[in-house]
C-alpha positions as CSV (number, residue, x, y, z in Angstrom):
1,X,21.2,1.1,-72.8
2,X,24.2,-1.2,-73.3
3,X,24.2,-4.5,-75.1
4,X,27.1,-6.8,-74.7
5,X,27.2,-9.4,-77.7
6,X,29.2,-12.8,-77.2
7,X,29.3,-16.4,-78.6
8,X,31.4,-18.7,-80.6
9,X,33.6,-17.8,-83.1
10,X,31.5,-16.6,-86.1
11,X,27.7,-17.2,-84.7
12,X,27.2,-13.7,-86.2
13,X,28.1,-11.4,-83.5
14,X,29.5,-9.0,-85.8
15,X,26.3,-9.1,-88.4
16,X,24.0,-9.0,-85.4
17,X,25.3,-6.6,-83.4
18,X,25.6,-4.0,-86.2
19,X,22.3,-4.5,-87.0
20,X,20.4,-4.3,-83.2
21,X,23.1,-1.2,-82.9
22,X,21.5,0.1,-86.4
23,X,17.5,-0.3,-85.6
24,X,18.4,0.8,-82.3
25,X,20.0,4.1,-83.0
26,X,23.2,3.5,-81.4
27,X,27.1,2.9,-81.8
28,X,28.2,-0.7,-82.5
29,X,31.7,-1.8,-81.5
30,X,33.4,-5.1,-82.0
31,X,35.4,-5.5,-79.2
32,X,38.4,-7.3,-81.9
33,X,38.8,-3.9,-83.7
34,X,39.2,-2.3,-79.7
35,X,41.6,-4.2,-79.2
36,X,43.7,-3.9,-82.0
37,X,43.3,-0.3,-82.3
38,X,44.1,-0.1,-78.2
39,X,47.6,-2.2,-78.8
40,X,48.3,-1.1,-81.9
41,X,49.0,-4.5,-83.4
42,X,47.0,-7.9,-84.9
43,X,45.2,-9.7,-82.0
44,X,47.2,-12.7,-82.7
45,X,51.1,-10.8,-82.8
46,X,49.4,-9.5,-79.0
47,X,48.1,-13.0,-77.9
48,X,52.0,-14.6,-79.0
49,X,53.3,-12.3,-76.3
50,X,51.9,-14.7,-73.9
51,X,52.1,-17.6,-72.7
52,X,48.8,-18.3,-71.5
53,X,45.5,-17.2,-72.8
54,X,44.3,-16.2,-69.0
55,X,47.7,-14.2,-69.1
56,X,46.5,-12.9,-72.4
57,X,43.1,-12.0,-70.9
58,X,44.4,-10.2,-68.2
59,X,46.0,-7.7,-70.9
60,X,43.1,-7.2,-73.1
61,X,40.8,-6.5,-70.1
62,X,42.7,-2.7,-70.7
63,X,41.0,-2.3,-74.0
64,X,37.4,-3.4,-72.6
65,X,37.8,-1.0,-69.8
66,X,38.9,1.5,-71.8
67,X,36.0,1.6,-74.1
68,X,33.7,1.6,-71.3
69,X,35.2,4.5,-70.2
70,X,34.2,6.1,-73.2
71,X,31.1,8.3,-73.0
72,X,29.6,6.7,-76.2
73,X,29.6,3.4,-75.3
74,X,27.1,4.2,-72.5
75,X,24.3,3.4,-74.7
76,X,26.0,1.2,-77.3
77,X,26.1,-2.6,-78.8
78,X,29.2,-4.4,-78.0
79,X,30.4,-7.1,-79.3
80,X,32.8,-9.5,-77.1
81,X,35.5,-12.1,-77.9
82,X,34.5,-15.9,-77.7
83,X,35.7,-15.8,-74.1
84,X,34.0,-12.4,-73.5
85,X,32.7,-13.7,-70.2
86,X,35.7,-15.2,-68.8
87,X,38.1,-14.5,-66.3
88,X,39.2,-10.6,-66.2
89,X,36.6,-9.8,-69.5
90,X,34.3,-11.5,-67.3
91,X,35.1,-8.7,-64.3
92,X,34.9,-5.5,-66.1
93,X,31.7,-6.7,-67.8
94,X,30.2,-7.5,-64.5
95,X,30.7,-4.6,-63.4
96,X,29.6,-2.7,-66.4
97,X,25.8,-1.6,-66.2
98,X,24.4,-3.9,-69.4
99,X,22.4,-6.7,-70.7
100,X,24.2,-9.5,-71.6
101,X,23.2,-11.8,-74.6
102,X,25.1,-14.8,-76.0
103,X,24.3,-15.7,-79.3
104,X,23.5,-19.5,-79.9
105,X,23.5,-21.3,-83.2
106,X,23.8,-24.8,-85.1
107,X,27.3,-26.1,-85.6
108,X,26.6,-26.7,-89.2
109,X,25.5,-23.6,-89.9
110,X,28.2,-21.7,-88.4
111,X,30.6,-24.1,-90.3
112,X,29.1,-22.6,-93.5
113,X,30.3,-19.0,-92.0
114,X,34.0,-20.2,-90.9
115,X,36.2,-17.5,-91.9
116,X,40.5,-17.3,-92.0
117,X,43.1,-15.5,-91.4
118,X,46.8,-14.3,-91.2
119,X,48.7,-13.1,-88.1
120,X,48.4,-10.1,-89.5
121,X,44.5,-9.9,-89.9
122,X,44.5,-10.3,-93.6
123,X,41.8,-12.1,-95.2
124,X,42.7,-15.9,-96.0
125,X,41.4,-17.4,-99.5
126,X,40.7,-21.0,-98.1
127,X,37.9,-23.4,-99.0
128,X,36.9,-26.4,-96.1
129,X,36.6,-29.3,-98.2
130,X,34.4,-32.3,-97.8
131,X,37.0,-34.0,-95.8
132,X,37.6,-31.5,-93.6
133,X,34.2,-30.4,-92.6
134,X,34.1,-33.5,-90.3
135,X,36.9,-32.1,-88.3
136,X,35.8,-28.7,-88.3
137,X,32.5,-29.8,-87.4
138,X,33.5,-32.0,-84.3
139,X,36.0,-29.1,-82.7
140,X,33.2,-26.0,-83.7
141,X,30.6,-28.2,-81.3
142,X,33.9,-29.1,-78.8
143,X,33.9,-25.1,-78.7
144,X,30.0,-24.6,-77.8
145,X,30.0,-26.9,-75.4
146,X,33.4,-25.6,-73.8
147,X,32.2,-21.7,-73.8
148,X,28.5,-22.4,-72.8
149,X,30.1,-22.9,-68.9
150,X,30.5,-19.7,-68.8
151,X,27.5,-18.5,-71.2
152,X,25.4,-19.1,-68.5
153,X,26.3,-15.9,-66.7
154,X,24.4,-14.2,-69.9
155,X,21.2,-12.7,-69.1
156,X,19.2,-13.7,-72.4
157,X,20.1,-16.3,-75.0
158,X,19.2,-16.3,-78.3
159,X,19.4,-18.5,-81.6
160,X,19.7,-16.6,-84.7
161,X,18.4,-19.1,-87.0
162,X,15.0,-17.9,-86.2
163,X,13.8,-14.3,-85.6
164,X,15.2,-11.8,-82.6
165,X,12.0,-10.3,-82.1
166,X,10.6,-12.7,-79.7
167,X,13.5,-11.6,-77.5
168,X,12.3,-8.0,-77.3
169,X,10.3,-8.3,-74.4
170,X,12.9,-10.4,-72.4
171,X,15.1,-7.1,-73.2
172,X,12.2,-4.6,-71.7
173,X,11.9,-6.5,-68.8
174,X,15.5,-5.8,-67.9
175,X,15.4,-2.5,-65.7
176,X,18.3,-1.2,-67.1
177,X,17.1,-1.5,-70.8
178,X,15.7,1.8,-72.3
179,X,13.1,1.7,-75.2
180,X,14.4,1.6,-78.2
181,X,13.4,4.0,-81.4
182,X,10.2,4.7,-82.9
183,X,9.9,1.9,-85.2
184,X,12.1,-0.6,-83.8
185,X,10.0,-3.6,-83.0
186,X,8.8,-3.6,-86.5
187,X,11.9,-3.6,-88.0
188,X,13.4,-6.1,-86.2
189,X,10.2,-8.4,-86.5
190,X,10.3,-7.9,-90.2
191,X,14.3,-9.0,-90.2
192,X,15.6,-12.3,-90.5
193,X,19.3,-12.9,-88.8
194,X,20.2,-15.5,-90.9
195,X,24.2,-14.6,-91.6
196,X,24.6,-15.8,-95.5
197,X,28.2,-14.8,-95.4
198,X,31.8,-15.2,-93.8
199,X,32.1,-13.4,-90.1
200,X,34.8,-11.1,-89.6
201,X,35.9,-12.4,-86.1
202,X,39.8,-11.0,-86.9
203,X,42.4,-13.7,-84.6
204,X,39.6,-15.6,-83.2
205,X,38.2,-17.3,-86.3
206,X,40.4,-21.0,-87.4
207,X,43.3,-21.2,-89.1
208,X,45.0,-24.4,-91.3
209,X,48.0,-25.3,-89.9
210,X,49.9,-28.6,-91.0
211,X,46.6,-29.2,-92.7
212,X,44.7,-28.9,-89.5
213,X,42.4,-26.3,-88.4
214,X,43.7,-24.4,-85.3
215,X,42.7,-21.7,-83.1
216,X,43.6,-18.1,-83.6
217,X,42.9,-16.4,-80.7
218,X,40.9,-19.1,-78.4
219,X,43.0,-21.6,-78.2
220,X,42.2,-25.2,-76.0
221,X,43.9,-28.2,-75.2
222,X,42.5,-30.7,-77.5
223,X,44.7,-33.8,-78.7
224,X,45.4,-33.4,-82.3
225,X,45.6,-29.3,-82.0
226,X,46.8,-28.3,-78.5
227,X,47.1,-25.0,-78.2
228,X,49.0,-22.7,-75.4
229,X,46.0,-22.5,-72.7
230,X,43.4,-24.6,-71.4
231,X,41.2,-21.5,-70.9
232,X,41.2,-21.8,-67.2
């Protein structure tokens, strides 16, 4: 059984998939630490090597594919970038025998989970104030509704603010899903998935820049924070 993981920047991919990976007795990888261990550098120094973020794409593909190739990622949760079903991502994980779930949830709640930092990877100390949460607000629901074109290749999708549960038996309906550990259903019924905490999403969560939130790893062109792509 493989589970692949995506969604916006910090739905709780990371805090999810560790957990499923957990009651279901598997490995958990976050597809963020793949690549940087596979290029040996910060996902952002990689992604300024580029010009575009399709270009970008096409690179990182290598680290996908190589852990696929790995004989422990057959039955595994992995979680994908933001952009995890797009363009070459989008072609290795087709390929890949898997279920796919994207993870949905409110914009306000993952605004309370926004997370920063460096080039480097390093932890950012920074607090969204009350006049910033507007903007971060507006370009977190801009980022949904740009991502969910291609969320619709997903096989299941579910929003964490409730319980995952329910979406056991969409998952045993799925010929290629195995049934999980003694024990599972229980556990996972009995567990809420609310995230109470910061996501580690590496490159792809926001950064400030000139006092402006920006995109680490995902940029689009909007406006007042264009980045290098359009994510075409």
């Amino acid at each position: 059984m493989r589970i692949f993981l995506t969604g916006v920047s910090c739905v709780g991919k990371t805090t999810v998939g560790a957990k499923l990976a957990a009651l279901l007795g598997c490995p958990f990888f976050d597809l963020d630490h793949e690549l940087e261990s596979f290029f040996s550098m910060p996902i952002e120094r990689l992604q300024d090597k580029f010009l575009t973020m399709y270009s970008f794409r096409q690179e990182a593909s290598k680290a996908l594919k190589h852990l696929l190739k790995r004989e422990e990622s057959g039955d595994a949760v992995i979680a994908l970038s933001p952009s995890g079903l797009m363009d070459n991502y989008w072609r290795v994980v087709k390929r890949a025998k898997g279920t796919i779930v994207v993870l949905t949830d409110d914009a306000a709640n993952i605004l309370k989970r926004i997370t920063f930092y460096d080039k480097d990877s390093n932890p950012i100390e920074k607090h969204v104030t009350e006049k910033e949460k507007p903007l971060y607000l507006t370009e977190i629901k801009k980022d949904i509704t740009y991502f969910n074109r291609t969320y619709k290749r997903a096989d299941i999708s579910v929003h964490i603010s409730g319980f995952i549960g329910k979406y056991l038996s969409r998952l045993r309906k799925l010929d290629h899903v195995i049934a999980p550990k003694e024990g599972f259903e229980a556990q996972l019924q009995a567990s809420r998935l609310s995230i109470p905490f910061g996501m580690r999403a590496l490159g792809m969560t926001r950064q400030i820049c000139d006092g402006l939130p920006q995109r680490g790893i995902e940029p689009r062109l909007v406006p007042a924070l264009q980045g290098p792509d359009n994510g075409t």
